[in-house]
C-alpha positions in Angstrom: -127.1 -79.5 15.1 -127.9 -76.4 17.6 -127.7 -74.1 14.2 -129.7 -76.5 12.2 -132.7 -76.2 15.5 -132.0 -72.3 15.6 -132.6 -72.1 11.8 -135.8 -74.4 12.2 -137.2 -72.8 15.0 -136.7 -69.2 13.3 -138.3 -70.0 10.1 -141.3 -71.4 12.1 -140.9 -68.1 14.1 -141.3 -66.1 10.8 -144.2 -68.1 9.6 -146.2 -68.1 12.2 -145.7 -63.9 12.7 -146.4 -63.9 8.9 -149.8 -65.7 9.4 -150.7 -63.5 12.1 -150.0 -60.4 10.8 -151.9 -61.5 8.1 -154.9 -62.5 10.5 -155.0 -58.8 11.8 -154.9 -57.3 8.3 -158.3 -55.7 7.7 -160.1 -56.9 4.7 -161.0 -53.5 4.1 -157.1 -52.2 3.6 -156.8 -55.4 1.2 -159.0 -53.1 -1.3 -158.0 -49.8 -2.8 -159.0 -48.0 -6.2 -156.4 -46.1 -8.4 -157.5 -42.6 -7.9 -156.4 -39.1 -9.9 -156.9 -35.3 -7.7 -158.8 -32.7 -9.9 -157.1 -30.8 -12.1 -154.6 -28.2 -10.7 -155.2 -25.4 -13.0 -151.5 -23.3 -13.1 -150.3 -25.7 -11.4 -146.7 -27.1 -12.6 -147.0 -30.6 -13.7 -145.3 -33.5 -11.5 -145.5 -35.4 -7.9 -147.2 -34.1 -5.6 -149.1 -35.2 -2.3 -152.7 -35.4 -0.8 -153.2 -36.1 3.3 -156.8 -37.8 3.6 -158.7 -36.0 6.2 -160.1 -38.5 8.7 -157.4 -41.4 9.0 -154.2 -38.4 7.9 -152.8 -41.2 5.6 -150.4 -39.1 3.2 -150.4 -40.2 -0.6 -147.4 -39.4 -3.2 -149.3 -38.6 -6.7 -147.6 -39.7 -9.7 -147.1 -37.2 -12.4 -151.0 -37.3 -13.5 -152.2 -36.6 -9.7 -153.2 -40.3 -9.3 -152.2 -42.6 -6.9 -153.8 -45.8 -4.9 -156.0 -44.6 -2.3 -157.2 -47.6 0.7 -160.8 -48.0 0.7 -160.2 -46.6 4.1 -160.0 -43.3 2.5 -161.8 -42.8 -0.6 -165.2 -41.5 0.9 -162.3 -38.6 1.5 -161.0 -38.5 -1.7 -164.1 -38.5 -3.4 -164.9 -35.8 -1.6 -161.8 -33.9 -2.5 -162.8 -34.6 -6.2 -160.5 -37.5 -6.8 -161.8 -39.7 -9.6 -161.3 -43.3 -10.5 -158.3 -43.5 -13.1 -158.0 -45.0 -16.3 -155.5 -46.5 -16.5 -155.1 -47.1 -20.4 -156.2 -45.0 -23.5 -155.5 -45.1 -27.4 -155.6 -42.8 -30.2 -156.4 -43.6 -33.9 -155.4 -42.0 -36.9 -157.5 -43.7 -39.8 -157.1 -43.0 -43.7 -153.4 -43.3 -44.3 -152.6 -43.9 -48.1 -148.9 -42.3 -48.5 -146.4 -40.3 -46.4 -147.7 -36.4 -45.2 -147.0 -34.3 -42.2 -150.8 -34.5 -41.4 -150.5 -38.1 -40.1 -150.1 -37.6 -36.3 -151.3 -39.2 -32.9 -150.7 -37.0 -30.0 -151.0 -39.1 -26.4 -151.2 -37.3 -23.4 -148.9 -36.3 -20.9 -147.6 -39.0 -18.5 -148.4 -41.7 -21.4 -146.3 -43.9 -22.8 -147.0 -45.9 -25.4 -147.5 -49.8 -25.0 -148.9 -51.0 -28.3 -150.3 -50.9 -31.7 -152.5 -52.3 -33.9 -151.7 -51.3 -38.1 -154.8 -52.7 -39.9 -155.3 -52.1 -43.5 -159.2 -50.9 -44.2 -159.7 -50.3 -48.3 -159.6 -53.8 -49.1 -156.4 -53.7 -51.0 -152.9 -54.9 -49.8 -150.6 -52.9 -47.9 -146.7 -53.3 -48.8 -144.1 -50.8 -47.9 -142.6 -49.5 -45.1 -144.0 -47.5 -42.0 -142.5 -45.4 -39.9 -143.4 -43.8 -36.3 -141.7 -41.1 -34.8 -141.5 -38.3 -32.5 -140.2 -36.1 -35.5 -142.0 -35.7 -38.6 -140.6 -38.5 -40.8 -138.5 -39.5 -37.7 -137.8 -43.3 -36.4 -137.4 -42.7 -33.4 -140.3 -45.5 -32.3 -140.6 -47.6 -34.9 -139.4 -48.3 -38.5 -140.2 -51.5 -40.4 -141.2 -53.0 -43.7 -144.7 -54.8 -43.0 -147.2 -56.4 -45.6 -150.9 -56.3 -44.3 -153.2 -58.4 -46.4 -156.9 -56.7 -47.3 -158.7 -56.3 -44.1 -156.7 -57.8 -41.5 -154.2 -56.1 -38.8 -150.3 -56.4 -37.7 -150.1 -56.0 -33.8 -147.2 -54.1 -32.5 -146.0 -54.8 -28.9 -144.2 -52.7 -26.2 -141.6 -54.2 -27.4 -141.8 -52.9 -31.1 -141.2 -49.4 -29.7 -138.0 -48.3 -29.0 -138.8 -44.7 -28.0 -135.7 -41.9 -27.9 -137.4 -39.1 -27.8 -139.9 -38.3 -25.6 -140.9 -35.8 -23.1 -143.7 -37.2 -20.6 -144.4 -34.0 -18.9 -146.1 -32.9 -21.7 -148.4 -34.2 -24.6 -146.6 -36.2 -27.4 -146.9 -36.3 -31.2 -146.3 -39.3 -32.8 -146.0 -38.5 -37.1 -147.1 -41.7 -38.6 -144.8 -42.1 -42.3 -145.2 -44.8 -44.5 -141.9 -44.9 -47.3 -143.4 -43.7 -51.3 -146.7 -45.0 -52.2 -147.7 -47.9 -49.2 -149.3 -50.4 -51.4 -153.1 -50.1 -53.0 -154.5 -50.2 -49.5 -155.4 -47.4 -46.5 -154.0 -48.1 -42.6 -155.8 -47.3 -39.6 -152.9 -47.1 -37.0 -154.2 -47.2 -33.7 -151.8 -46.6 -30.5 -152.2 -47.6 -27.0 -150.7 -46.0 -24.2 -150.9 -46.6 -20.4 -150.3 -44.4 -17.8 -146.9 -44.5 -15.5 
């Protein structure tokens, strides 16, 4: 019975110190904006930090220089040259009617891919298989048989790509194969990457 009360009254203890922590929380911490340094020329890619001037808040930067800065300190890191960060790209490769080494993507470094979209754009049907690799006619991300009717699109999730070779520190080329003739049709393959 005493443990029971003791468990009761520390669980009330804990909630109540949650709440007011909470109440003391500026509203103004609550908010902060993804945020990448200027480019460091020479520089050797990878983490580094950045110490905001006025509140001497220290930052880890990811790989890109970015990190998320409290809206405590971003009249600081404007003023350092920090910009807001986007957070997700994609690159398109249109025109694709058979296999050749000229099909590539390149995403840049610290990307990695998240998704796809294959979408057939002559008006014919696409049938055959496509590959997407890190390697020219390589598999390394994806390798499947797909049929895209004229004029519509196949998705490809994260979880499509199953990625062993790739080196983040530094832009990647994806080679985009399709298996003999892919159909009567032309693919636009468009990939989408995010930023770790």
């Amino acid at each position: 019975m005493i443990r029971r009360a003791f468990a009761l009254v520390t669980l009330a203890a804990l909630a109540l110190g949650g709440l007011l922590v909470e109440g003391w929380r500026s509203p103004a911490d609550a908010a902060s904006l993804q945020m990448c340094a200027p480019s460091r020329a020479g520089a050797a890619l990878g983490p580094a930090r950045w110490v905001a001037p006025t509140s001497g808040t220290t930052y880890g930067l990811n790989a890109r220089g970015c990190a998320l800065i409290s809206s405590t300190d971003n009249g600081d890191a404007v003023a350092a040259g920090f910009v807001l960060d986007a957070p997700h790209g994609s690159v398109v490769r249109s025109g694709i009617t058979t296999s050749a080494s000229g099909n590539t993507l390149v995403i840049p470094a610290g990307a990695v891919p998240v998704g796809g979209i294959v979408q057939e754009t002559s008006g014919g049907t696409v049938s055959g298989n496509l590959k997407l690799g890190t390697t020219n006619g390589g598999t390394q991300m994806f390798n499947g048989t797909m049929t895209i009717p004229a004029s519509t699109a196949k998705i490809l999730s994260q979880a499509h790509f199953a990625i062993t070779n790739y080196t983040p520190s530094s832009p990647t080329t994806i080679y985009v194969d399709t298996t003999g003739q892919f159909g009567t049709g032309a693919v636009s393959v468009t990939i989408f990457y995010a930023y770790y």
